[in-house]
PyMOL Python script that loads the backbone (N, CA, C, O; Angstrom):
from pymol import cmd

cmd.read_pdbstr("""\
ATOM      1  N   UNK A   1       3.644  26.984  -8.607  1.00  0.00           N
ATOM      2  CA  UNK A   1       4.925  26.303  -8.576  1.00  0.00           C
ATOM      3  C   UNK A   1       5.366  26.118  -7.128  1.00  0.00           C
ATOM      4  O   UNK A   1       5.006  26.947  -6.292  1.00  0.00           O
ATOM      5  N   UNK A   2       6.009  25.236  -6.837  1.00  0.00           N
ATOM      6  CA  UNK A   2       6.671  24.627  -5.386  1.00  0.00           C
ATOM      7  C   UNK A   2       8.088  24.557  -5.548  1.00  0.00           C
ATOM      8  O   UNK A   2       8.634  24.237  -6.604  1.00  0.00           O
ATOM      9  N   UNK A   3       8.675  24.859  -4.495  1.00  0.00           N
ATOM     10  CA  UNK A   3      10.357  25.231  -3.867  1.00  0.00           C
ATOM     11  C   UNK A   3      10.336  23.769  -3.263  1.00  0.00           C
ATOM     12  O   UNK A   3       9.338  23.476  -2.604  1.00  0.00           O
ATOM     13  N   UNK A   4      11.538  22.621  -3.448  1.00  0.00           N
ATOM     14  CA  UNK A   4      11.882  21.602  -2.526  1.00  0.00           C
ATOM     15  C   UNK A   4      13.059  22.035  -1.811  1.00  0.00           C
ATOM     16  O   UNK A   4      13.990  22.565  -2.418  1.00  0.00           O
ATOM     17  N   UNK A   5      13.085  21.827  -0.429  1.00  0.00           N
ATOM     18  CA  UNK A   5      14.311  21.843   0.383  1.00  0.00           C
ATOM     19  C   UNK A   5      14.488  20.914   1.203  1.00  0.00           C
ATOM     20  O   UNK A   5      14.208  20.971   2.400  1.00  0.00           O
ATOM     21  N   UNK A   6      15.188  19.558   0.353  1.00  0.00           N
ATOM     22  CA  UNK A   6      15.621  18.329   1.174  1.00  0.00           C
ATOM     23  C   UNK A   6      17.023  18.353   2.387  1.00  0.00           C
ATOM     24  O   UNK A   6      18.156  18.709   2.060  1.00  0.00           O
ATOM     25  N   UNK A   7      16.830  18.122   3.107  1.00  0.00           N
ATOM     26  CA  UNK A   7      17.980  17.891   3.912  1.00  0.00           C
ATOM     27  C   UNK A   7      18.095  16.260   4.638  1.00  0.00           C
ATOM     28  O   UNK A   7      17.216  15.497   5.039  1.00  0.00           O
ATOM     29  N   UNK A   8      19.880  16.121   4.583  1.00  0.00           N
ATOM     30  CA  UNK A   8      19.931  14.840   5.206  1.00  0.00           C
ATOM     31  C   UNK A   8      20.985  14.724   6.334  1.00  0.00           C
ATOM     32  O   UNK A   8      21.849  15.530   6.678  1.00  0.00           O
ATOM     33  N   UNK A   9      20.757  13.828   6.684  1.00  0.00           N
ATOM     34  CA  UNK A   9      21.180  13.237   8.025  1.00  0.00           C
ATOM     35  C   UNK A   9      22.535  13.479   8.238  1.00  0.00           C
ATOM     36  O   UNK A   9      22.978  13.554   9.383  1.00  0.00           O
ATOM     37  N   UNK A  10      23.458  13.650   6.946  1.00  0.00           N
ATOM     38  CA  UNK A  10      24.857  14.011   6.851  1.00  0.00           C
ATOM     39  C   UNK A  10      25.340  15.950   6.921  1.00  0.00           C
ATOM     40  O   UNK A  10      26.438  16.503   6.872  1.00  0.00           O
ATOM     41  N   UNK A  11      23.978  16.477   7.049  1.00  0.00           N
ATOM     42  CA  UNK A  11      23.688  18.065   7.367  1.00  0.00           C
ATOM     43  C   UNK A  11      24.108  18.686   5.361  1.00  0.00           C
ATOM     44  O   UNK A  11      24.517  19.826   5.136  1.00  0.00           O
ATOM     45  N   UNK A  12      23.909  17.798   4.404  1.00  0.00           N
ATOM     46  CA  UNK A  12      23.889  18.610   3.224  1.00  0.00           C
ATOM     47  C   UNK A  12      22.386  18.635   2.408  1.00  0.00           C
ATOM     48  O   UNK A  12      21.660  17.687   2.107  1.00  0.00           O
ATOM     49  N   UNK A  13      22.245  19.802   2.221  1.00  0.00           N
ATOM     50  CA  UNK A  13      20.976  20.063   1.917  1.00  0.00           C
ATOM     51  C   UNK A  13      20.687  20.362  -0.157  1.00  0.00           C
ATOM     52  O   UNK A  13      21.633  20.316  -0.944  1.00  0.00           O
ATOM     53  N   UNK A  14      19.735  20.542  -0.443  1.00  0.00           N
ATOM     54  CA  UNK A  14      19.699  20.338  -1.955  1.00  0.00           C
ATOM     55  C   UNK A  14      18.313  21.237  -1.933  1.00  0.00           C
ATOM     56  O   UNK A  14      17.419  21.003  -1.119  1.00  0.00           O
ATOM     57  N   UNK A  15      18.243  22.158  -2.794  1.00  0.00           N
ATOM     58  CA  UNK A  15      17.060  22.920  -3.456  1.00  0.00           C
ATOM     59  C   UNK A  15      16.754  22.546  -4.517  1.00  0.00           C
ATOM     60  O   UNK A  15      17.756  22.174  -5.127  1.00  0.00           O
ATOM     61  N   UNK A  16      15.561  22.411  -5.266  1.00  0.00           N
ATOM     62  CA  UNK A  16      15.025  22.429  -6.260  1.00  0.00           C
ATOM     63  C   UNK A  16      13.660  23.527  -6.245  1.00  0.00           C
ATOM     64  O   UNK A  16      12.667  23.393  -5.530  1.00  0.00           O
ATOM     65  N   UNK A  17      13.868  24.463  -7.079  1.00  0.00           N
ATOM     66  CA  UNK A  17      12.968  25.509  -7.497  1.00  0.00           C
ATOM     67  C   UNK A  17      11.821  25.196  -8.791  1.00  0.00           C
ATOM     68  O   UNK A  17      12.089  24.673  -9.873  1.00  0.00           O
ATOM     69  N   UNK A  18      10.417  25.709  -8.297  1.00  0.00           N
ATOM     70  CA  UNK A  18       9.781  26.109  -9.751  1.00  0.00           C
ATOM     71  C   UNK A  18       9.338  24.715 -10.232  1.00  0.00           C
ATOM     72  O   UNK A  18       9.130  24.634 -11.443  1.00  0.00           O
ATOM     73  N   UNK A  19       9.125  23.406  -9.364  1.00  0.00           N
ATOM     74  CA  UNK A  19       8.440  22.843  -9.571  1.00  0.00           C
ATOM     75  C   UNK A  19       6.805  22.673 -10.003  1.00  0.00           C
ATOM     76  O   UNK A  19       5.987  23.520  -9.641  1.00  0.00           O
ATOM     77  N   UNK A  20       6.360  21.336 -10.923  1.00  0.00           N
ATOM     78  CA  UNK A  20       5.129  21.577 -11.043  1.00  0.00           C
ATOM     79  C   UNK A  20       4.417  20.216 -11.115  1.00  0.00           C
ATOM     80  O   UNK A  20       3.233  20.114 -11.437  1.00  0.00           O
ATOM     81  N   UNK A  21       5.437  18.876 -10.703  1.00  0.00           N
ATOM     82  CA  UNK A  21       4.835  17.895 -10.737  1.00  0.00           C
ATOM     83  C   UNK A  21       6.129  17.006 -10.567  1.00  0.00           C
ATOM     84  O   UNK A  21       7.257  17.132 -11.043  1.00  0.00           O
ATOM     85  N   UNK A  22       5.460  15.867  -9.549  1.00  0.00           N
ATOM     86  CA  UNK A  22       6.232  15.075  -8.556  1.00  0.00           C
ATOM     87  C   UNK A  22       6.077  13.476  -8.964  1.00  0.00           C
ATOM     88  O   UNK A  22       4.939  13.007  -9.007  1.00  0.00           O
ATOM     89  N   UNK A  23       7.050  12.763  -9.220  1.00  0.00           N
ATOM     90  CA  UNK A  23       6.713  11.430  -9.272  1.00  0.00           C
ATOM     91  C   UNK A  23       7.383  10.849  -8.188  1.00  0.00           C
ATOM     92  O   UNK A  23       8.469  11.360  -7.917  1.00  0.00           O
ATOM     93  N   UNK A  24       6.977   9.833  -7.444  1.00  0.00           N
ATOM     94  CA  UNK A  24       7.069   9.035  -6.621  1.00  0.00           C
ATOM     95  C   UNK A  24       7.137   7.563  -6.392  1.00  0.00           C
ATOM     96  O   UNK A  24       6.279   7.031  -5.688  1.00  0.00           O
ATOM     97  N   UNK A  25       7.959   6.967  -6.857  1.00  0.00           N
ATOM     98  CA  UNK A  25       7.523   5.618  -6.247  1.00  0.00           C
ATOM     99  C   UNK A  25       7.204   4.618  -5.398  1.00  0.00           C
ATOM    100  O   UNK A  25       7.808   4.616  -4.325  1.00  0.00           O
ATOM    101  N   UNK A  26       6.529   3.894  -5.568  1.00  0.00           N
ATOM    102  CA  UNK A  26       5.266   3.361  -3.929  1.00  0.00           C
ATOM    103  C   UNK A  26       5.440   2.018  -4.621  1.00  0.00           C
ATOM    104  O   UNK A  26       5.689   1.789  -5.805  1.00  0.00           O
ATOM    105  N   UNK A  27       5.225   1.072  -3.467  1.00  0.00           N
ATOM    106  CA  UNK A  27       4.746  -0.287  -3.646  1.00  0.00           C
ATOM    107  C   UNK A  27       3.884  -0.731  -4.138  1.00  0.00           C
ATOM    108  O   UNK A  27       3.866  -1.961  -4.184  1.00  0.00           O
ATOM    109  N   UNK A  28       2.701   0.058  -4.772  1.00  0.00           N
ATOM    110  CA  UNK A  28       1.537  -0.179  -5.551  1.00  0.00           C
ATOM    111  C   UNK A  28       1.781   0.762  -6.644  1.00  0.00           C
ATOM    112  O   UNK A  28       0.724   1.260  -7.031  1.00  0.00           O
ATOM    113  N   UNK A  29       3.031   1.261  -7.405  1.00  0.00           N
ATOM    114  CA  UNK A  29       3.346   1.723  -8.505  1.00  0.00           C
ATOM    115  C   UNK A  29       3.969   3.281  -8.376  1.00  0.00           C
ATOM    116  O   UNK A  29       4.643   3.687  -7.429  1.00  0.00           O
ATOM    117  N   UNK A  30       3.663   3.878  -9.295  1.00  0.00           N
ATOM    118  CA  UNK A  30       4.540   5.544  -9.531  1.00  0.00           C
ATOM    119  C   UNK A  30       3.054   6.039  -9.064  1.00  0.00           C
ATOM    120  O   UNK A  30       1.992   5.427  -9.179  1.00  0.00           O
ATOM    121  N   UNK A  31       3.304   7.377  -8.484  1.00  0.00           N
ATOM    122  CA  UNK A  31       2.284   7.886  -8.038  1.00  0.00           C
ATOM    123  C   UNK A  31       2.636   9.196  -8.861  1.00  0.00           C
ATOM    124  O   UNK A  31       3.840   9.200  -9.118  1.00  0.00           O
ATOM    125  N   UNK A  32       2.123  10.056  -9.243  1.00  0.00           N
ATOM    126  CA  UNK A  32       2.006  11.608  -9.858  1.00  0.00           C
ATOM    127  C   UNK A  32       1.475  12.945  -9.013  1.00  0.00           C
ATOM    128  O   UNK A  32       0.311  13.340  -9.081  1.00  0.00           O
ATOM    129  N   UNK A  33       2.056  13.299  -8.562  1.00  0.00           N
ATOM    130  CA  UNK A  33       1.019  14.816  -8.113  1.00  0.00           C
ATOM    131  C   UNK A  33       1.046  16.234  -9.174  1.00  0.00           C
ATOM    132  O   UNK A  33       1.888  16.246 -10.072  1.00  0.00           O
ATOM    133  N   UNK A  34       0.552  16.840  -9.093  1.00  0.00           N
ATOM    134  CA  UNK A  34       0.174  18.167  -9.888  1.00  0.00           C
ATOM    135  C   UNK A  34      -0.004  19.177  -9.251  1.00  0.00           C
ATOM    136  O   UNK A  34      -0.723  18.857  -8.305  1.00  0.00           O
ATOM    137  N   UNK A  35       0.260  20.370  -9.200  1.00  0.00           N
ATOM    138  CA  UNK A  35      -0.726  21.653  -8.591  1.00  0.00           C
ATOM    139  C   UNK A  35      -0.871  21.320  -7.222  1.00  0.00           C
ATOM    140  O   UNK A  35      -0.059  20.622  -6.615  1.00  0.00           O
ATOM    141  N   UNK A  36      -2.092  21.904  -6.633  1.00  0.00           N
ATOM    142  CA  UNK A  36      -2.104  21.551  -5.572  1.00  0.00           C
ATOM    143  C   UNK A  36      -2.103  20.267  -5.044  1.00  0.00           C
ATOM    144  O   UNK A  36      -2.080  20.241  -3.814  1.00  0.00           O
ATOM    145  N   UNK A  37      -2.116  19.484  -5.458  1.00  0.00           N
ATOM    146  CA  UNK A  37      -2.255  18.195  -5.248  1.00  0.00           C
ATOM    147  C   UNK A  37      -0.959  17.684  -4.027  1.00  0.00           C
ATOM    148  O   UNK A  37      -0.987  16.991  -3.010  1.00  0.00           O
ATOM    149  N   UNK A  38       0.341  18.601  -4.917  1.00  0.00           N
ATOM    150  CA  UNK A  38       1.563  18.611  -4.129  1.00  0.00           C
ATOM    151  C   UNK A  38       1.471  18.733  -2.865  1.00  0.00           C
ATOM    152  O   UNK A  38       2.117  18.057  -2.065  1.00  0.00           O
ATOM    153  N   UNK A  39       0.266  20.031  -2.432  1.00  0.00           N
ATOM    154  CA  UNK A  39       0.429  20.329  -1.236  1.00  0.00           C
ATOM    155  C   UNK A  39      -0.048  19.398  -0.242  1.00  0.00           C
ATOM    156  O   UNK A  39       0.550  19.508   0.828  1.00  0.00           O
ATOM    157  N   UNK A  40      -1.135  18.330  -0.284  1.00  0.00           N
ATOM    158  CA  UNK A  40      -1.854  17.479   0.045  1.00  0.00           C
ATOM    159  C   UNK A  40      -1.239  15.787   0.052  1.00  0.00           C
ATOM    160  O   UNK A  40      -1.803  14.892   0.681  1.00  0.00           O
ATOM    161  N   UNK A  41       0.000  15.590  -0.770  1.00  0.00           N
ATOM    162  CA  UNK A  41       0.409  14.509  -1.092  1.00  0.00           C
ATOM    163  C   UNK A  41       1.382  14.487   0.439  1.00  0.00           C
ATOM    164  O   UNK A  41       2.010  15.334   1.075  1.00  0.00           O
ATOM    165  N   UNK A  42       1.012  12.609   0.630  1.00  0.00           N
ATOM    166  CA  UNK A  42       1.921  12.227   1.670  1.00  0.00           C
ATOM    167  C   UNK A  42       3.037  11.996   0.689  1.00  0.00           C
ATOM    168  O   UNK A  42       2.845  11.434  -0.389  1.00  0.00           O
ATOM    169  N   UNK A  43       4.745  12.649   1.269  1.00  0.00           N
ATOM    170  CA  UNK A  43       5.686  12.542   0.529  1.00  0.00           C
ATOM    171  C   UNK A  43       6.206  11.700   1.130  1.00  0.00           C
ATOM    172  O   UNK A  43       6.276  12.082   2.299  1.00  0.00           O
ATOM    173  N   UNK A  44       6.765  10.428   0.978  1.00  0.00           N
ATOM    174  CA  UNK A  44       7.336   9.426   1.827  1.00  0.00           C
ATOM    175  C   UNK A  44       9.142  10.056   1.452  1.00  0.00           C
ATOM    176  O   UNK A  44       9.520  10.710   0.480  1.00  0.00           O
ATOM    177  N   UNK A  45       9.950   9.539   2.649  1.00  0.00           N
ATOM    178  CA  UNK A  45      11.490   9.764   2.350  1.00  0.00           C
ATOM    179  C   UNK A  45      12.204   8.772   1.598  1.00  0.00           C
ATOM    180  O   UNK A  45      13.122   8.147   2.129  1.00  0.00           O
ATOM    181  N   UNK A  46      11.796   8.537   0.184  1.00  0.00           N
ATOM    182  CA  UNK A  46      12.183   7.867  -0.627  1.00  0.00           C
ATOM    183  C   UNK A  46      13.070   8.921  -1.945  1.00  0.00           C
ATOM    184  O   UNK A  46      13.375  10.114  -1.929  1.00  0.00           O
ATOM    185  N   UNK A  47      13.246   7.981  -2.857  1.00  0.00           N
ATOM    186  CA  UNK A  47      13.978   8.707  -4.123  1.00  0.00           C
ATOM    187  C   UNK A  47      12.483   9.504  -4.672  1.00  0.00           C
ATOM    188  O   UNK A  47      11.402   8.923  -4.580  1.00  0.00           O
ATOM    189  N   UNK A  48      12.583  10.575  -5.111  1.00  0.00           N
ATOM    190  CA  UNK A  48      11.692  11.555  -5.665  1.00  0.00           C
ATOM    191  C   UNK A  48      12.358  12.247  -7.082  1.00  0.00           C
ATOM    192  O   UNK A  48      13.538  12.558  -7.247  1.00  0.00           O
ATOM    193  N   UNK A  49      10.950  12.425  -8.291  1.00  0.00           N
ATOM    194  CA  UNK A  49      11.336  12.675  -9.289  1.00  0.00           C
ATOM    195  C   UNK A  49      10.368  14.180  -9.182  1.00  0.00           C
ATOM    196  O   UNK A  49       9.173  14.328  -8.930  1.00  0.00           O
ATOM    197  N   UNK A  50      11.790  15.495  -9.587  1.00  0.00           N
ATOM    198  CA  UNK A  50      10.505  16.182  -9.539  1.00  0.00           C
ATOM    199  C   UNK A  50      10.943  16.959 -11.326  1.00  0.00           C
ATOM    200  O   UNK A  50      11.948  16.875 -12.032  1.00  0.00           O
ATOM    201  N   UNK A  51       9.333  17.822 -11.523  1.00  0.00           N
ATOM    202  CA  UNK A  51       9.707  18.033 -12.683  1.00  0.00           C
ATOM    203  C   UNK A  51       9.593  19.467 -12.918  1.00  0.00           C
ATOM    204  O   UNK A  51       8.620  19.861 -12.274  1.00  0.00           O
ATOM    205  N   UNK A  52      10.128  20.394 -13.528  1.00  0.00           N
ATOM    206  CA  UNK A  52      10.262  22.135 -13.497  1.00  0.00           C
ATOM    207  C   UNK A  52       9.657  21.839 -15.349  1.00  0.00           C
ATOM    208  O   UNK A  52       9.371  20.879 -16.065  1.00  0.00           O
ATOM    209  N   UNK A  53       9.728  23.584 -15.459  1.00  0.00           N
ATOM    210  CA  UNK A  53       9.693  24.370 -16.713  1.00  0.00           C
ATOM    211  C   UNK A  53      10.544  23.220 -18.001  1.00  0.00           C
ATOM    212  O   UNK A  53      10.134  22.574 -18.965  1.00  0.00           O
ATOM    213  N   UNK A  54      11.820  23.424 -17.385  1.00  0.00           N
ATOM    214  CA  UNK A  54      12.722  23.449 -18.731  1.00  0.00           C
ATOM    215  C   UNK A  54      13.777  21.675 -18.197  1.00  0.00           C
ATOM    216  O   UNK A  54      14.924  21.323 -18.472  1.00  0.00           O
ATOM    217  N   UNK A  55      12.888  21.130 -17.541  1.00  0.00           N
ATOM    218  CA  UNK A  55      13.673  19.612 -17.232  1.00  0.00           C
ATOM    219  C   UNK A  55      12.736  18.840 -15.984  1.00  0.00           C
ATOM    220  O   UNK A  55      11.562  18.921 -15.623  1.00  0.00           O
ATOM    221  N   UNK A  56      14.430  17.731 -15.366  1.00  0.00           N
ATOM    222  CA  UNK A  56      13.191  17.454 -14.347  1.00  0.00           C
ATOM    223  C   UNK A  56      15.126  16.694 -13.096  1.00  0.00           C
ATOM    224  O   UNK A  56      16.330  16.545 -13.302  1.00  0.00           O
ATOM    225  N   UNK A  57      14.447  16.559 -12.320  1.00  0.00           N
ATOM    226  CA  UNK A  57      15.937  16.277 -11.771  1.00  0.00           C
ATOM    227  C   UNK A  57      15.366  15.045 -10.467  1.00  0.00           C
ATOM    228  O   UNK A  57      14.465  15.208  -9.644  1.00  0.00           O
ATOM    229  N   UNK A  58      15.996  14.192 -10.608  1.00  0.00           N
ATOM    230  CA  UNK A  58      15.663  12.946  -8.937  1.00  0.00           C
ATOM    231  C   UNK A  58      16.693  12.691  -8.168  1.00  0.00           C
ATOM    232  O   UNK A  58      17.848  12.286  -8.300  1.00  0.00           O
ATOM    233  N   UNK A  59      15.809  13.114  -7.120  1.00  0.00           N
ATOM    234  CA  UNK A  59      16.546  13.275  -5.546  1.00  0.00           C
ATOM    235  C   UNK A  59      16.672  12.180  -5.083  1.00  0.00           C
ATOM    236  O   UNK A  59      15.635  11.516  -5.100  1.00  0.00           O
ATOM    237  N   UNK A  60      17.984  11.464  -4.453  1.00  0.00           N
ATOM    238  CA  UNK A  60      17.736  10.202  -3.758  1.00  0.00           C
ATOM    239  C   UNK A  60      17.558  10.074  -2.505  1.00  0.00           C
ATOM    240  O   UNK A  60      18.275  10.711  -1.734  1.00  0.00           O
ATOM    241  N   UNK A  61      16.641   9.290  -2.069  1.00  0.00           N
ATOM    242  CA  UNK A  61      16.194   9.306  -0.563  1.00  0.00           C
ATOM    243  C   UNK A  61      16.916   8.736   0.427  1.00  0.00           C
ATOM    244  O   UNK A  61      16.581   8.773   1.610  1.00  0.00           O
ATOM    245  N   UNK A  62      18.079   8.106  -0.071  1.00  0.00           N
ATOM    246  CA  UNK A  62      19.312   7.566   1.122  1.00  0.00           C
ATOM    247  C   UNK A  62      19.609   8.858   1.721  1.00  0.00           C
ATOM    248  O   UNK A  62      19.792   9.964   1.212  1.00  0.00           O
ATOM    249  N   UNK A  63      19.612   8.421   3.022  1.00  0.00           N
ATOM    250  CA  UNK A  63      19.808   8.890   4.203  1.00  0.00           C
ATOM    251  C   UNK A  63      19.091  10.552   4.309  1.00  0.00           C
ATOM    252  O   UNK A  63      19.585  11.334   5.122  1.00  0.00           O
ATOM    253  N   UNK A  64      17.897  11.003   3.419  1.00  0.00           N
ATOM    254  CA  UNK A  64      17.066  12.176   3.557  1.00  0.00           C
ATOM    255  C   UNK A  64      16.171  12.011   4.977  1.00  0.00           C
ATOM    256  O   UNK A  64      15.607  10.991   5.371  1.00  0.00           O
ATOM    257  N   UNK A  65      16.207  13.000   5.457  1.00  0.00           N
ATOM    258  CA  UNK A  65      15.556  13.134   7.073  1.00  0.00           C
ATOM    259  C   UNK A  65      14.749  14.111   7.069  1.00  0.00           C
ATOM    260  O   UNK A  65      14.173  14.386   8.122  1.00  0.00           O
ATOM    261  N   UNK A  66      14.485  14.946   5.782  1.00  0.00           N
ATOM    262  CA  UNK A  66      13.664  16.203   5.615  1.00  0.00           C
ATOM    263  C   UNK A  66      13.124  16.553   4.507  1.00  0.00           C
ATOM    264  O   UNK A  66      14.021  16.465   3.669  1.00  0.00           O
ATOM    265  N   UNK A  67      12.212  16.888   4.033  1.00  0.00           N
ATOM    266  CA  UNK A  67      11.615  17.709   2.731  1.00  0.00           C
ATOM    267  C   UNK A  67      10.748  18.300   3.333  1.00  0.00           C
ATOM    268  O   UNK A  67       9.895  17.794   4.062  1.00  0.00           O
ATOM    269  N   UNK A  68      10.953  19.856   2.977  1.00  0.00           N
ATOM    270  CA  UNK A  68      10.557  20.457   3.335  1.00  0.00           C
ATOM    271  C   UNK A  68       9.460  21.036   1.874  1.00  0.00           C
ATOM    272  O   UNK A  68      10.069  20.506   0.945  1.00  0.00           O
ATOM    273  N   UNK A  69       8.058  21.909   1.113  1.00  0.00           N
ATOM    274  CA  UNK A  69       7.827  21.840   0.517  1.00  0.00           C
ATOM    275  C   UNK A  69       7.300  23.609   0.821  1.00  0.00           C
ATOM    276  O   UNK A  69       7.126  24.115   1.929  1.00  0.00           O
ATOM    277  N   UNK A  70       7.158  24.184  -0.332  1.00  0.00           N
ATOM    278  CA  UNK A  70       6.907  26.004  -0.533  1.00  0.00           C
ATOM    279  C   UNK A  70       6.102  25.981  -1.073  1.00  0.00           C
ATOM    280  O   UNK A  70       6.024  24.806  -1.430  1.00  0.00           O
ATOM    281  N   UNK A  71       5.071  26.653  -1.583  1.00  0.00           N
ATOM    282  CA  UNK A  71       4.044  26.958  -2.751  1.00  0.00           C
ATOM    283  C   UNK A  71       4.500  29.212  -2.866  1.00  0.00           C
ATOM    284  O   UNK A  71       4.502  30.138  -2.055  1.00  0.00           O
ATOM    285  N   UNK A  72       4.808  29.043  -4.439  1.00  0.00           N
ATOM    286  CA  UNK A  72       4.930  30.245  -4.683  1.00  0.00           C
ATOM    287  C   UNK A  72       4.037  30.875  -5.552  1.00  0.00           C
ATOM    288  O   UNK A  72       3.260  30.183  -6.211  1.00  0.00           O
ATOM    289  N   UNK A  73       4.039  32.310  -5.662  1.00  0.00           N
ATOM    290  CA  UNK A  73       3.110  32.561  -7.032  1.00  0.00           C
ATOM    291  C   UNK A  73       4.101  32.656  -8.073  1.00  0.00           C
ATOM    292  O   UNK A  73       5.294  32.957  -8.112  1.00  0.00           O
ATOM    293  N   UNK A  74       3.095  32.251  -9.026  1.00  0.00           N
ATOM    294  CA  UNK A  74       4.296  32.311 -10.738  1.00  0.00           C
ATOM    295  C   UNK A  74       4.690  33.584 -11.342  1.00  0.00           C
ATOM    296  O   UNK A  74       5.398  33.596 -12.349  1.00  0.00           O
TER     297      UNK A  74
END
""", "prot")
cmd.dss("prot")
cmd.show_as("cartoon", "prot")
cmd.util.cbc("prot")
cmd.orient("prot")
């Protein structure tokens, strides 16, 4: 599982815990990561969908200047 810690340009920051899969949208469609895959994925500073255990929550990428990304054990 992966910890997100976005921060933006206005200095307010947003956590999302206990992730396990990321959607993304790109100019050549939705992209998916998984597992490690996360750790390896170029994350562009766009809107991001991420998805946990028990839901899934999307971050919007106006005015984001940071994501920062964790890998934890379960």
């Amino acid at each position: 599982m992966f910890d997100f810690h976005f921060i933006y340009s206005d200095g307010n920051t947003y956590d999302v815990k206990g992730v396990t899969k990321i959607r993304i949208g790109t100019t050549n469609g939705t992209k998916e990561f998984e597992g490690d895959q996360i750790l390896t994925a170029t994350i562009p500073l766009y809107t991001i969908s991420l998805y946990f255990q028990n839901g899934n929550v999307t971050v919007s990428g106006t005015n984001l200047v940071i994501i920062d990304v964790r890998k934890h054990d379960e």
